[in-house]
gemmi code that builds the backbone of each chain (N, CA, C; Angstrom):
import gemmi

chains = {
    "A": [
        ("UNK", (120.125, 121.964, 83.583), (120.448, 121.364, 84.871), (120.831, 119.887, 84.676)),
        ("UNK", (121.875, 119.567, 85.057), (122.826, 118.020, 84.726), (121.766, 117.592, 86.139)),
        ("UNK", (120.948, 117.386, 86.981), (120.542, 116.739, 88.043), (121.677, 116.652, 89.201)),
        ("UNK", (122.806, 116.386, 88.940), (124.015, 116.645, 90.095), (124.401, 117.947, 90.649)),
        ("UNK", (124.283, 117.663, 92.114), (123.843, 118.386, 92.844), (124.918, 118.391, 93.906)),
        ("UNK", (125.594, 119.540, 93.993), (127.148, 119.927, 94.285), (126.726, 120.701, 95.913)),
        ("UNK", (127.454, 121.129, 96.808), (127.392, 121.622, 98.277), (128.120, 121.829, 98.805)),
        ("UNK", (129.130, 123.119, 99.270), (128.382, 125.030, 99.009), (128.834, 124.982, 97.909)),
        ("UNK", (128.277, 125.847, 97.171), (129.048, 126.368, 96.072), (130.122, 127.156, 96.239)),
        ("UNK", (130.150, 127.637, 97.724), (131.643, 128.539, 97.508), (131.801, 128.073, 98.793)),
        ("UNK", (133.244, 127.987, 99.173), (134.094, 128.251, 100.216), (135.385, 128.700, 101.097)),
        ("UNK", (135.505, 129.332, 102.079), (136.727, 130.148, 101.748), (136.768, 129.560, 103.203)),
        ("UNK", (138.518, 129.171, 103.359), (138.927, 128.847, 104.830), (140.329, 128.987, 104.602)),
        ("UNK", (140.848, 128.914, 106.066), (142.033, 129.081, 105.941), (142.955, 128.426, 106.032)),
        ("UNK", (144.099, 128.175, 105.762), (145.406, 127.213, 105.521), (144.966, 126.220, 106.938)),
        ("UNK", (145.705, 124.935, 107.046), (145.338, 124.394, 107.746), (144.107, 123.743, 108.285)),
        ("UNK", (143.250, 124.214, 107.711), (141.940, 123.669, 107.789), (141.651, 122.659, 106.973)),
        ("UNK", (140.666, 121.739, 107.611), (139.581, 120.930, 107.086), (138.162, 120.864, 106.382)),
        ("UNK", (137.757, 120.692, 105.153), (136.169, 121.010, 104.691), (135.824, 119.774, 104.088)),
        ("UNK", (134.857, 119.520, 103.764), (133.853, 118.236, 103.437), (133.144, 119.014, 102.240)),
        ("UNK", (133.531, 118.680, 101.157), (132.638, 119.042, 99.823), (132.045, 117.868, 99.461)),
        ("UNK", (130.821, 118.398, 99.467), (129.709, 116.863, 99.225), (128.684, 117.067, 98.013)),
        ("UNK", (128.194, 115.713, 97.206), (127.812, 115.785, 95.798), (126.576, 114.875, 96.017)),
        ("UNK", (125.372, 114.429, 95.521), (124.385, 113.855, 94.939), (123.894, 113.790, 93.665)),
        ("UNK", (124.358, 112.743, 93.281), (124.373, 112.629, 91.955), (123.180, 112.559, 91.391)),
        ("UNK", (123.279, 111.984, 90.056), (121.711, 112.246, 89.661), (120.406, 110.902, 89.417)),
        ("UNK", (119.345, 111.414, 89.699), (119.060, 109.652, 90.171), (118.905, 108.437, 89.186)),
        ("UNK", (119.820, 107.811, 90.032), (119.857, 106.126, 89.535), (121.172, 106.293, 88.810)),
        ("UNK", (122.203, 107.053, 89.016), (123.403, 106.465, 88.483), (124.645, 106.602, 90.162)),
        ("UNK", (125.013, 105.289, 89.842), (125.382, 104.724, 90.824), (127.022, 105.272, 90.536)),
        ("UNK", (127.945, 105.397, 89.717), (129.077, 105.669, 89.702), (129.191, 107.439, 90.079)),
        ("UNK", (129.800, 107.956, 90.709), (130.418, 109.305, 90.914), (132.350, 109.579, 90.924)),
        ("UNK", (132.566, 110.751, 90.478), (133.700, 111.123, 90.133), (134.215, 112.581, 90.753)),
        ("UNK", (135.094, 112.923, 91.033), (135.572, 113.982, 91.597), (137.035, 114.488, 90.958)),
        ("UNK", (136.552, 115.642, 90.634), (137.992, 116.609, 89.462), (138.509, 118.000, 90.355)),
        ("UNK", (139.404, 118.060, 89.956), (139.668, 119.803, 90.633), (140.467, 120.590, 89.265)),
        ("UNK", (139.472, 121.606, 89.536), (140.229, 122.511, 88.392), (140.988, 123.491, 88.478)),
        ("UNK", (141.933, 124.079, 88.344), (142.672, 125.092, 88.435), (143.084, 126.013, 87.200)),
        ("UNK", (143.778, 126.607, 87.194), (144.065, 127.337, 86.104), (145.584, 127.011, 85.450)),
        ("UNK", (146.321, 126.607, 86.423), (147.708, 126.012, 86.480), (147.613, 124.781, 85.822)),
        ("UNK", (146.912, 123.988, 86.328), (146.776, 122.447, 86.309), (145.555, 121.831, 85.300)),
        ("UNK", (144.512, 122.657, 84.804), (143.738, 122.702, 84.420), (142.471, 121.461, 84.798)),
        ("UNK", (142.051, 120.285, 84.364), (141.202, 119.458, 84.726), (141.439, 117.911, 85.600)),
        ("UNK", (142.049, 117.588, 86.762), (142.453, 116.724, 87.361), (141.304, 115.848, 87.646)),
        ("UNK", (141.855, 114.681, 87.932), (140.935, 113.659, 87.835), (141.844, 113.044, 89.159)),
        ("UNK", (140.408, 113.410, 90.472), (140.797, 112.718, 91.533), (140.601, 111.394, 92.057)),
        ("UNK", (139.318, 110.782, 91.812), (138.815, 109.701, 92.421), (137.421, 109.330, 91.773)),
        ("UNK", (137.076, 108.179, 91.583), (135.856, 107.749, 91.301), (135.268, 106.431, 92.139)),
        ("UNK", (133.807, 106.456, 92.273), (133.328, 105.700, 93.395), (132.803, 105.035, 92.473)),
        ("UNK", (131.844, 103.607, 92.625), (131.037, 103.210, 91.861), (130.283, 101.963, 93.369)),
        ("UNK", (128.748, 102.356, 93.356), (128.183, 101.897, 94.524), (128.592, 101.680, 95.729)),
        ("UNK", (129.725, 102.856, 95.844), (130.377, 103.152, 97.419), (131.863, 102.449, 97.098)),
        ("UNK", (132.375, 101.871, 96.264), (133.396, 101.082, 96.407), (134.207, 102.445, 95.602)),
        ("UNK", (135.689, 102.713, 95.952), (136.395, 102.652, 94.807), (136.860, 101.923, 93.511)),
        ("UNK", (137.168, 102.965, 92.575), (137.053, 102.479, 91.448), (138.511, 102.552, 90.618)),
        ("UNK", (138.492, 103.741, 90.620), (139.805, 104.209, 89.994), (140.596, 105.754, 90.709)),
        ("UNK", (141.769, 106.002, 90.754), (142.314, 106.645, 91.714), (142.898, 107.810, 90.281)),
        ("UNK", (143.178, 108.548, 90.955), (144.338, 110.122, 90.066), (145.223, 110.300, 90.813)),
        ("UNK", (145.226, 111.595, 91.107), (146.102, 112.333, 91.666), (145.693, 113.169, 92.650)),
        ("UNK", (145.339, 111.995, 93.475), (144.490, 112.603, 94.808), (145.705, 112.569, 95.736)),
        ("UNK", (145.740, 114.046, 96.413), (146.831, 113.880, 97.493), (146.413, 112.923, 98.640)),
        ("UNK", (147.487, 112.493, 99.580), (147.259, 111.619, 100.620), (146.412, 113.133, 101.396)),
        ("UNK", (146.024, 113.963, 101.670), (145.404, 114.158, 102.048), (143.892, 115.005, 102.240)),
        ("UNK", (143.801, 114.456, 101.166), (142.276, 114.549, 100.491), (142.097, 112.940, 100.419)),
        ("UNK", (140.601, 112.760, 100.715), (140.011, 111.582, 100.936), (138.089, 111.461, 100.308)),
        ("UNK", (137.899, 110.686, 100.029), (136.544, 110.528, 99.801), (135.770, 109.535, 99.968)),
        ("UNK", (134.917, 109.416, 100.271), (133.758, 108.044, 100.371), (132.532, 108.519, 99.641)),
        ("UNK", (131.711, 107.249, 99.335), (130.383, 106.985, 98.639), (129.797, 106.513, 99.777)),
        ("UNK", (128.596, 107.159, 100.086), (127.629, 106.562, 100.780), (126.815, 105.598, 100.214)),
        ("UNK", (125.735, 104.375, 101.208), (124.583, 103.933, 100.516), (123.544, 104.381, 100.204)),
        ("UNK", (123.071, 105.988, 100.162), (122.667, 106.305, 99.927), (122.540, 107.220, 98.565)),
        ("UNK", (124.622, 107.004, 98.142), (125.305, 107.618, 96.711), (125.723, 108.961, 96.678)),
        ("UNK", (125.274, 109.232, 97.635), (125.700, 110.298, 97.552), (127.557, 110.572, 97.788)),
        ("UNK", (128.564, 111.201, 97.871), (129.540, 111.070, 98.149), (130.077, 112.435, 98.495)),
        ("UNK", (130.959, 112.675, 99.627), (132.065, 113.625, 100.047), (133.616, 113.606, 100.084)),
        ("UNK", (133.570, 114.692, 99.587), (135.287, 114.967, 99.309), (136.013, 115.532, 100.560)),
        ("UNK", (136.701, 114.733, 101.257), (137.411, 115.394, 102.423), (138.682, 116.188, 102.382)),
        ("UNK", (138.954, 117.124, 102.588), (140.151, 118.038, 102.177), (141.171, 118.352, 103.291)),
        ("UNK", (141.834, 117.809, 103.928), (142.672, 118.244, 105.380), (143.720, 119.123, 104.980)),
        ("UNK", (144.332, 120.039, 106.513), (145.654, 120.674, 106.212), (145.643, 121.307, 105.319)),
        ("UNK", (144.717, 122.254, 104.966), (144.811, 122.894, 103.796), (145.719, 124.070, 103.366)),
        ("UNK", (145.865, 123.478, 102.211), (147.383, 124.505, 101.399), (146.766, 125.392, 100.985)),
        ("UNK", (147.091, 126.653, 100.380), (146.765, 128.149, 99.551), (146.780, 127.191, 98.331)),
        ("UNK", (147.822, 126.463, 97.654), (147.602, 125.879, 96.065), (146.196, 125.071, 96.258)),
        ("UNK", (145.579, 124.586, 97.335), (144.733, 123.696, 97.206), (143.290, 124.654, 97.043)),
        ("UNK", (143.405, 125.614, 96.715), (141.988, 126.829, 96.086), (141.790, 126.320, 94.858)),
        ("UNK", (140.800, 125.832, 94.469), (140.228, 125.557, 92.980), (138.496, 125.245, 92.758)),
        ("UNK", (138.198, 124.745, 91.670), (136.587, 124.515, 91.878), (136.616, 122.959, 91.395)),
        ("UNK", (136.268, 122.679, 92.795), (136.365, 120.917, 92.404), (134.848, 120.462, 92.257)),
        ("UNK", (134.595, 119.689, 91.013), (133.399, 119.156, 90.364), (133.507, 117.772, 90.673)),
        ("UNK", (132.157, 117.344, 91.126), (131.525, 116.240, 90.968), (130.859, 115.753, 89.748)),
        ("UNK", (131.313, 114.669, 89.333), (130.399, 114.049, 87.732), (129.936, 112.854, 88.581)),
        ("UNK", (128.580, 112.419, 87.402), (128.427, 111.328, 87.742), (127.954, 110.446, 86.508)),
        ("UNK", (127.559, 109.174, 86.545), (127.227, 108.248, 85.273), (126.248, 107.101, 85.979)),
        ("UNK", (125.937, 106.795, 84.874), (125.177, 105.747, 85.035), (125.716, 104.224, 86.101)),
        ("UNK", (126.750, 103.670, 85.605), (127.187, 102.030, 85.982), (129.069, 102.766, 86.038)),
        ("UNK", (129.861, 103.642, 85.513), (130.624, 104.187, 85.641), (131.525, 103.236, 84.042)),
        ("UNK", (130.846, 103.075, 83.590), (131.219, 101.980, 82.034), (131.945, 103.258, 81.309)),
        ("UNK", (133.316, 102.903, 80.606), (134.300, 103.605, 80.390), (133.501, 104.115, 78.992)),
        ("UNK", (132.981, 103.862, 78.412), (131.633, 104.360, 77.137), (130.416, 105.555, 77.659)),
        ("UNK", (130.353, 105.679, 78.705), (129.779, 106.519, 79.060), (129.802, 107.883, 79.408)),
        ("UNK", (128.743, 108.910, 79.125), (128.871, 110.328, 79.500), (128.601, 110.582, 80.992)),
        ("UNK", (129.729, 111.506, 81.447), (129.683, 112.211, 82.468), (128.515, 113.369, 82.795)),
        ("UNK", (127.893, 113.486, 83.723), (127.429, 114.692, 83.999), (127.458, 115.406, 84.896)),
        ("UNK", (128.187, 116.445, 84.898), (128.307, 117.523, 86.226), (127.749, 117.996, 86.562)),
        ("UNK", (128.250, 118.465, 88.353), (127.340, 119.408, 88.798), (128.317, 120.851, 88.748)),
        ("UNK", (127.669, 121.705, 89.478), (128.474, 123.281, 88.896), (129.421, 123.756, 89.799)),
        ("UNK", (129.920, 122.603, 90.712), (130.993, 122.972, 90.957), (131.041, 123.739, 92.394)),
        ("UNK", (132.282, 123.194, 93.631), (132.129, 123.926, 94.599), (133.394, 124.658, 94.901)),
        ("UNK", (133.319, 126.207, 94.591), (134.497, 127.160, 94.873), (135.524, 126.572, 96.190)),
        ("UNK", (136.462, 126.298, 95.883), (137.241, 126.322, 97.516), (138.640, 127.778, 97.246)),
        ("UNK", (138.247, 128.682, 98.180), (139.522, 129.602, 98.249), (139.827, 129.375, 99.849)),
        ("UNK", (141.346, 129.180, 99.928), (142.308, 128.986, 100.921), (143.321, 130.248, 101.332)),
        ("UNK", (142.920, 130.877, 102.260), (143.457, 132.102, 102.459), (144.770, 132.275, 103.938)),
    ],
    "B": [
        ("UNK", (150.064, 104.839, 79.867), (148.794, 106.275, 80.369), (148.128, 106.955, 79.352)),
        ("UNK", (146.859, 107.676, 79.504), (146.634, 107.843, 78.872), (146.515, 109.334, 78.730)),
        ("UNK", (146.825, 110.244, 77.885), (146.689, 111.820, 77.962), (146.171, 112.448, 76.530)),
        ("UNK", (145.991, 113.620, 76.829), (145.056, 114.262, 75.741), (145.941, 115.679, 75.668)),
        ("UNK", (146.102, 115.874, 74.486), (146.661, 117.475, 74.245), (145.575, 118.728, 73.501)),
        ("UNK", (145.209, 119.580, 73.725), (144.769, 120.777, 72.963), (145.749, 121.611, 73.039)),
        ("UNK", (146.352, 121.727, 71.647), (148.026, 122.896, 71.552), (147.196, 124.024, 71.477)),
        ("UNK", (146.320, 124.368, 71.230), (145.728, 125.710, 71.109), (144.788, 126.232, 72.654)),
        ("UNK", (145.557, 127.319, 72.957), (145.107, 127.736, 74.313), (143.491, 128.398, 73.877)),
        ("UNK", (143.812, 129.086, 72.672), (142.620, 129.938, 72.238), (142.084, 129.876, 71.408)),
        ("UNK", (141.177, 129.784, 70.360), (141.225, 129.871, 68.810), (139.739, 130.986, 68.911)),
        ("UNK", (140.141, 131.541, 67.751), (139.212, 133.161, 67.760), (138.621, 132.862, 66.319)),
        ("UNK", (137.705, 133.536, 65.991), (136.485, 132.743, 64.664), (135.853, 134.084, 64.273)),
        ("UNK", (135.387, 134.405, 63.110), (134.462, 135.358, 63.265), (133.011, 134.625, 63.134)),
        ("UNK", (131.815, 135.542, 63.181), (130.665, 134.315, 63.371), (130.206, 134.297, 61.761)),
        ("UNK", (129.732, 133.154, 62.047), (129.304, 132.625, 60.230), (130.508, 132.135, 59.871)),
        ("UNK", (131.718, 131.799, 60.424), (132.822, 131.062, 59.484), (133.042, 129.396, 60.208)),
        ("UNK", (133.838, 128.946, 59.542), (133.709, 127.459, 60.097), (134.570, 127.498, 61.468)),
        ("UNK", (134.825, 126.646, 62.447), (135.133, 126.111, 63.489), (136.133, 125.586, 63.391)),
        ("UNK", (137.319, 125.082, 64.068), (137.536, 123.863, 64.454), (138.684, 123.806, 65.675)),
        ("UNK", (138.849, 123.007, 66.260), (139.465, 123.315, 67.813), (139.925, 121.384, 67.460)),
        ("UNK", (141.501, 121.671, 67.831), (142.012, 120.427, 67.951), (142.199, 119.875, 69.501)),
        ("UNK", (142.183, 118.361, 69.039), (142.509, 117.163, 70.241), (143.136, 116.520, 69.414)),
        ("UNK", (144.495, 115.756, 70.215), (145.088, 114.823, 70.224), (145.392, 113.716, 70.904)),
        ("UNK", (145.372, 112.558, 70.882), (145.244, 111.753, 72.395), (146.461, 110.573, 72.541)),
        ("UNK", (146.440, 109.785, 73.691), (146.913, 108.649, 73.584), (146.641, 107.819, 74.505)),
        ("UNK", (146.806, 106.721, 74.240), (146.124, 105.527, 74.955), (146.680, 104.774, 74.361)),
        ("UNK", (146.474, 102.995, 75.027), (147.491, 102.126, 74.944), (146.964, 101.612, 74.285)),
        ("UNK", (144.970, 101.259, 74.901), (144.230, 100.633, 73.499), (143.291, 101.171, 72.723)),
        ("UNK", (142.061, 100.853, 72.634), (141.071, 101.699, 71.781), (140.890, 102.523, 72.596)),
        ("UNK", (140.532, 103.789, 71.824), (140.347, 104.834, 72.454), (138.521, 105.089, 72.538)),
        ("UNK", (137.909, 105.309, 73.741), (136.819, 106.249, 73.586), (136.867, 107.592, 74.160)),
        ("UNK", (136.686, 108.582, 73.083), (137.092, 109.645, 73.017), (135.347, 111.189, 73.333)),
        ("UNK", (135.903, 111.896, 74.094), (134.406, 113.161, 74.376), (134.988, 114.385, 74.165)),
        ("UNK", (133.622, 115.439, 73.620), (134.558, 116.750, 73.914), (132.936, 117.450, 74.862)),
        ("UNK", (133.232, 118.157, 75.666), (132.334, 118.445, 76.640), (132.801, 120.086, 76.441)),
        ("UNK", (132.374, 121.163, 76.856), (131.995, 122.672, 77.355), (131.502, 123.121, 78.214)),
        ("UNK", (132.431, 124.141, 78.494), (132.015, 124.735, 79.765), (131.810, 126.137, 79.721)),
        ("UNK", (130.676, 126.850, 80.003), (130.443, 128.229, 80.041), (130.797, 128.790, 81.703)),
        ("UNK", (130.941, 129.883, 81.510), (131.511, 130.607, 82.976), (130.403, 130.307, 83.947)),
        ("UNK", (130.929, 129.979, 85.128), (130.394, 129.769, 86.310), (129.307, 128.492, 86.163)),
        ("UNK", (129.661, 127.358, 84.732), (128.694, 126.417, 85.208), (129.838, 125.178, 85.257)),
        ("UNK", (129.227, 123.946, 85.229), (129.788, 122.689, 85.250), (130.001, 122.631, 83.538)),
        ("UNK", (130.812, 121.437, 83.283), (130.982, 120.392, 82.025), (129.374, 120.116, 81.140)),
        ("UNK", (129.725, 120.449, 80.264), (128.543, 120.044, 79.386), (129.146, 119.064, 78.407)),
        ("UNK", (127.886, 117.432, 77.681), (128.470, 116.123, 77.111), (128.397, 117.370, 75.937)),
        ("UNK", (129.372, 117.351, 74.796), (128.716, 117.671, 73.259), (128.430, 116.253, 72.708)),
        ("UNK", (129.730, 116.016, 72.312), (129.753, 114.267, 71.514), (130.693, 113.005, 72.070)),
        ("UNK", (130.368, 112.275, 71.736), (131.280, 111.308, 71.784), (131.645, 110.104, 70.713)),
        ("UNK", (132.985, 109.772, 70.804), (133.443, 108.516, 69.571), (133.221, 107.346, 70.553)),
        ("UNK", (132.519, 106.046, 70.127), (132.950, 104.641, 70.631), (133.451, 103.806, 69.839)),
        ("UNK", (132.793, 103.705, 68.551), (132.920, 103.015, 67.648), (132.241, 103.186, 66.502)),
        ("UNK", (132.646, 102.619, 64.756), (131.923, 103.016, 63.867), (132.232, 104.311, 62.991)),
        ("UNK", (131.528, 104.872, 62.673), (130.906, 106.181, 61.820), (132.436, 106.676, 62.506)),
        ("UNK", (133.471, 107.299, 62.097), (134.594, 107.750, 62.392), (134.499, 109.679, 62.548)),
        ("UNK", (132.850, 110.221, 61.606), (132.543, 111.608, 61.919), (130.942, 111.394, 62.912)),
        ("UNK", (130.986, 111.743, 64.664), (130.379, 111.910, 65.118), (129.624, 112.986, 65.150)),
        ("UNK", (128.443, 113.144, 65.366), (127.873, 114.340, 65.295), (126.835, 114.550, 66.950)),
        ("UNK", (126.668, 116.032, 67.344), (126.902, 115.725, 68.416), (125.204, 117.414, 68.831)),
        ("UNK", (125.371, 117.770, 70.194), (124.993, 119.052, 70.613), (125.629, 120.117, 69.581)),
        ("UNK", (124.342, 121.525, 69.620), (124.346, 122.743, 69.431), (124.813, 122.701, 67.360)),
        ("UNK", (124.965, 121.298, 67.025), (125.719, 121.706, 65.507), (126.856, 121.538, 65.273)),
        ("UNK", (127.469, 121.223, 66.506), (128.914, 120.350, 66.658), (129.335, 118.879, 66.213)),
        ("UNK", (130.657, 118.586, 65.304), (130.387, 117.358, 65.228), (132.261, 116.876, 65.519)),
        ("UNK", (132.652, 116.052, 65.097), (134.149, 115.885, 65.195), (134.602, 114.729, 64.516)),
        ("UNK", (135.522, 114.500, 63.911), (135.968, 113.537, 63.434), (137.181, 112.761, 63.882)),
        ("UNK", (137.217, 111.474, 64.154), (138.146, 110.580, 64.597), (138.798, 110.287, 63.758)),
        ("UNK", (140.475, 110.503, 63.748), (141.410, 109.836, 63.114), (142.214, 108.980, 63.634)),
        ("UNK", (142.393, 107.810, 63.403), (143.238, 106.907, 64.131), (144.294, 106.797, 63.814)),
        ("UNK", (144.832, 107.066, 62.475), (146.144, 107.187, 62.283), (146.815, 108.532, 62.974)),
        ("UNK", (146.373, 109.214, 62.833), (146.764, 110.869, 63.147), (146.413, 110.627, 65.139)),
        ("UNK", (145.924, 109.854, 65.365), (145.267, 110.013, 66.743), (144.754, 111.395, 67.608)),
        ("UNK", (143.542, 111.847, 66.285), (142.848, 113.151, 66.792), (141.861, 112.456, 66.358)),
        ("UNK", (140.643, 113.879, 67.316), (139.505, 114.183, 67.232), (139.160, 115.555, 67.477)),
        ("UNK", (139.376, 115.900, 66.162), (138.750, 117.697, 66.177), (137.802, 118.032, 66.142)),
        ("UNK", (137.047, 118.897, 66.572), (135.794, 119.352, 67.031), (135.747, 120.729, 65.600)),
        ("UNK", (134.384, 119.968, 65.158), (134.015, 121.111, 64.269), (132.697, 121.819, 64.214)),
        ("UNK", (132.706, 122.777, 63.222), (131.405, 123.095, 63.008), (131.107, 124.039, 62.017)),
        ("UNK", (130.016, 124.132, 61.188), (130.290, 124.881, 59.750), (130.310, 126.217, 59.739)),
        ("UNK", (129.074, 127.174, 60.993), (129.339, 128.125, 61.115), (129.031, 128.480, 62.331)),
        ("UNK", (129.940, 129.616, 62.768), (129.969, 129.455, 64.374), (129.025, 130.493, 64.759)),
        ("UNK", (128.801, 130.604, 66.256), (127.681, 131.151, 66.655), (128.227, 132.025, 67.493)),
        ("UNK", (128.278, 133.304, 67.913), (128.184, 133.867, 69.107), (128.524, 133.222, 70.004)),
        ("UNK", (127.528, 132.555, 70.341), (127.267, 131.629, 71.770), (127.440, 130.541, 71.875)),
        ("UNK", (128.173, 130.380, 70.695), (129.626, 129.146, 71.026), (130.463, 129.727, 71.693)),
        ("UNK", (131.058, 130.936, 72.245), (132.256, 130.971, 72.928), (131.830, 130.203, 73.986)),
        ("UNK", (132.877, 130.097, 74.839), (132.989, 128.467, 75.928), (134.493, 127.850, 75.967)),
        ("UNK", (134.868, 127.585, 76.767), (135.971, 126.488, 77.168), (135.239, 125.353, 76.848)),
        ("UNK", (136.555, 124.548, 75.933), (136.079, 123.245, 75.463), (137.134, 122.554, 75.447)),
        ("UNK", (136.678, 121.501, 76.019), (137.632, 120.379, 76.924), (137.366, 118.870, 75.895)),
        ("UNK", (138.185, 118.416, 75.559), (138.643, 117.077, 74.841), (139.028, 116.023, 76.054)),
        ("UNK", (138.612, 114.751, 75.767), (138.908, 113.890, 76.889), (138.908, 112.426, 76.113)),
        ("UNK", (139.946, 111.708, 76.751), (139.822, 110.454, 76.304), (139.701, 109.032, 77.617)),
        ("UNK", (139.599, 107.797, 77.297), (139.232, 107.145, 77.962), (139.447, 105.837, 77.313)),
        ("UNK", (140.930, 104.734, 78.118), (140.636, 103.774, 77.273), (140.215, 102.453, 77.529)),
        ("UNK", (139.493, 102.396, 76.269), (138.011, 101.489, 76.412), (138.521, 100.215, 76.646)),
        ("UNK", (140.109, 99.591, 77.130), (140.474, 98.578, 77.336), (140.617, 97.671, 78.470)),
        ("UNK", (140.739, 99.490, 79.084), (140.985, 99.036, 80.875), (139.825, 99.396, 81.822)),
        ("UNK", (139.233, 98.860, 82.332), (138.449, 98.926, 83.383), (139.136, 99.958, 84.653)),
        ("UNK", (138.330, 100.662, 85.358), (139.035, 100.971, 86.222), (139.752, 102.224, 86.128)),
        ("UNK", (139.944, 102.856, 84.776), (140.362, 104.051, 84.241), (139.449, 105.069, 84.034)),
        ("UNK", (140.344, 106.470, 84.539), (138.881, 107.253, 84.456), (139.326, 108.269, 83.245)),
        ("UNK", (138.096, 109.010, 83.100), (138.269, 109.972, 81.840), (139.054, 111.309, 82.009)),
        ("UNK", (140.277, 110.987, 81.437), (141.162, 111.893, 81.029), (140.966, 113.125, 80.475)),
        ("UNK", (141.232, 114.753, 80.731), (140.871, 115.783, 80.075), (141.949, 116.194, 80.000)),
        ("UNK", (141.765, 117.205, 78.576), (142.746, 118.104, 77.905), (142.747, 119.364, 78.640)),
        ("UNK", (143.822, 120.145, 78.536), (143.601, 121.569, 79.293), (142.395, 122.591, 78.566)),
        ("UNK", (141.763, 122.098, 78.044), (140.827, 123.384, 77.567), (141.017, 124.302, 76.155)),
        ("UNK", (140.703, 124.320, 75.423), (141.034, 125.364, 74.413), (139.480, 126.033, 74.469)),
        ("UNK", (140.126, 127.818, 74.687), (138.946, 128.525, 74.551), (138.410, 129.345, 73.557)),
        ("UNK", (137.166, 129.171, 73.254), (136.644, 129.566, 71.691), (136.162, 131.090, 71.997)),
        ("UNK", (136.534, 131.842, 71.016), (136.360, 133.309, 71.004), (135.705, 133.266, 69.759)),
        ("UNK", (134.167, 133.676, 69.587), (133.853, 133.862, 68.185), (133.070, 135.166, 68.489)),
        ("UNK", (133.701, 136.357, 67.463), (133.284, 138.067, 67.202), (132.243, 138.101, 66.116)),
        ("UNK", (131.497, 138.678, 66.277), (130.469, 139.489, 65.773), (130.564, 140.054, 64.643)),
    ],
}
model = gemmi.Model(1)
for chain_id, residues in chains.items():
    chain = gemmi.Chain(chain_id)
    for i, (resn, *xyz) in enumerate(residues, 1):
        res = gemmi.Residue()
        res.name, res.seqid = resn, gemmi.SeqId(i, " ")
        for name, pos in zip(("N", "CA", "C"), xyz):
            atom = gemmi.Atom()
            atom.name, atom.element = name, gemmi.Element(name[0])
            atom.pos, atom.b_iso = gemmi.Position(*pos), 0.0
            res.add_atom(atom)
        chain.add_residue(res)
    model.add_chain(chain)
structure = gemmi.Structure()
structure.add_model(model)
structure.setup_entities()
């Protein structure tokens, strides 16, 4: 168990819709990260927070969005949802978010778009 | 920018023979370099990582990898493989120059080791 702690693990909605995938990282590391995986695209690197601030950006569509709470925890907002936008997007997290450091995931929350 | 290649979608082993699964990377400056695993239906697991120094890291499960800087790899090895090494294994780099950059992954090369 990496301590990061991912929410639902699965979800299925339909085109056009909106979902909130939300992460708690593991305690006392203040940086969090958000990936989506696919099979096409394989490991994307969307966004990283570090004590609620952004940090560093990917290839997050304009409409997917995320925030860090003060409490660290953080949610992935997903609007308008496309059929390509089905994948299992993971939350990592780290200590201070120091480019030397290991990631640790949580297991990931299914999104299928039907 | 910085990107990571694994040319091998698959690599297949029998068990008891040696390992090895390539990465290639690039980055503008020093590189710090991970290779992490993933078994079905879980998250990313750390194996090892390069920062600096000792150029053969050694890492989880008996895994180790060696950094080349001329060649700009880090292949993931191991002397004899296990069963329960199969796993998707993901290479990632990260460079240690820029702040603000996040860790880059390779598409995966998946390890098949038979019995």
């Amino acid at each position: 168990d990496s301590g990061v702690t991912q929410t639902p693990k699965h979800l299925i909605t339909a085109t056009g819709q909106r979902v909130t995938l939300r992460c708690s990282p593991r305690s006392g590391d203040l940086s969090v990260y958000w990936y989506q995986q696919s099979l096409d695209q394989g490991l994307q690197f969307l966004i990283q927070y570090y004590n609620g601030e952004e940090r560093a950006k990917g290839n997050i569509l304009e409409r997917f969005s995320a925030q860090q709470f003060p409490d660290l925890h953080s949610e992935l907002n997903l609007s308008s949802l496309e059929l390509g936008d089905s994948a299992l997007y993971f939350c990592a997290s780290s200590e201070t978010g120091a480019t030397n450091e290991k990631l640790f995931f949580g297991s990931g929350t299914q999104l299928s778009v039907l | 920018a910085q990107s990571v290649a694994q040319p091998e979608d698959q690599v297949n082993v029998a068990e008891g023979n040696p390992l090895t699964v390539k990465c290639t990377y690039s980055v503008s400056g020093n590189p710090y370099l991970f290779w992490y695993v993933q078994y079905p239906n879980r998250g990313l697991q750390f194996l090892l990582k390069y920062i600096t120094g000792d150029n053969l890291v050694k890492g989880s499960y008996g895994f180790e990898a060696e950094f080349n800087k001329s060649q700009t790899s880090f292949h993931l090895k191991k002397p004899s493989a296990l069963v329960s090494d199969s796993a998707l294994y993901f290479c990632a780099v990260r460079d240690a120059n820029q702040a603000g950059t996040a860790l880059i992954f390779g598409k995966g090369t998946t390890l098949s080791v038979s019995s």
